[in-house]
N, C-alpha and C positions, 0 to 999 in steps of 0.2 A: 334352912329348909329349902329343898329344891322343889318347887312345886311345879310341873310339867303343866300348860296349858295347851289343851288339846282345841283343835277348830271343829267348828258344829260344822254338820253337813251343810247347813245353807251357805256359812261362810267360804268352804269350799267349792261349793256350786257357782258362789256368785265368780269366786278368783278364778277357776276353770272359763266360765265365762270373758271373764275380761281375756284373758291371755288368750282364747280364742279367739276375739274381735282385734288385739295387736298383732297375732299371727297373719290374721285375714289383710289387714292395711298392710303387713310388711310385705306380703305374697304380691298385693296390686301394685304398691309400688316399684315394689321387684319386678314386675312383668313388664311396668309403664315404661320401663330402662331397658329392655330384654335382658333382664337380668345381667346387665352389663357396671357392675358396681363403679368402674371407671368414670363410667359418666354418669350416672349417680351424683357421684361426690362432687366432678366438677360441676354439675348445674349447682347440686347446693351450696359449694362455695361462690360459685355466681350471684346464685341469688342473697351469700350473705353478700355479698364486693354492693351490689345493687342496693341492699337496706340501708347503708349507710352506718350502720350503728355496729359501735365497736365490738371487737372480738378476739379471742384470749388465741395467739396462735405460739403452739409448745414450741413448734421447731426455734423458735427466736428464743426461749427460754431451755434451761438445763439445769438441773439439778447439781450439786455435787458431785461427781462420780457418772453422773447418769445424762449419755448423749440420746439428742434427740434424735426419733427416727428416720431413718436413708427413704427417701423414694425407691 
């Protein structure tokens, strides 16, 4: 039996909600960078270089069949 659950209007309220407030933080932070995703990433690679605590980087790993991707 395929029973279809539907979400109550609140539960949809709240999750429009949420994705509203992730929209909103991505828009600020998007502006904080002039929306320059370049440098974006480099601060937050910076700031991972800076925490000290490890971190999983693909380009040094590759799948089978599957090369990492070019700058």
């Amino acid at each position: 039996m395929n029973a279809k659950i539907t979400p109550t209007q609140t539960e949809i309220s709240v999750a429009d909600e949420v994705l509203r407030e992730v929209w909103r933080i991505k828009d600020e932070l998007s502006a904080s960078y002039n929306h320059d995703l370049d440098r974006l990433f480099a601060e937050a690679r910076e700031r991972q270089r800076r925490s000290g605590r490890p971190s999983v980087n693909l380009e040094k790993q590759s799948k089978k069949g599957v090369s990492p991707r070019k700058k």
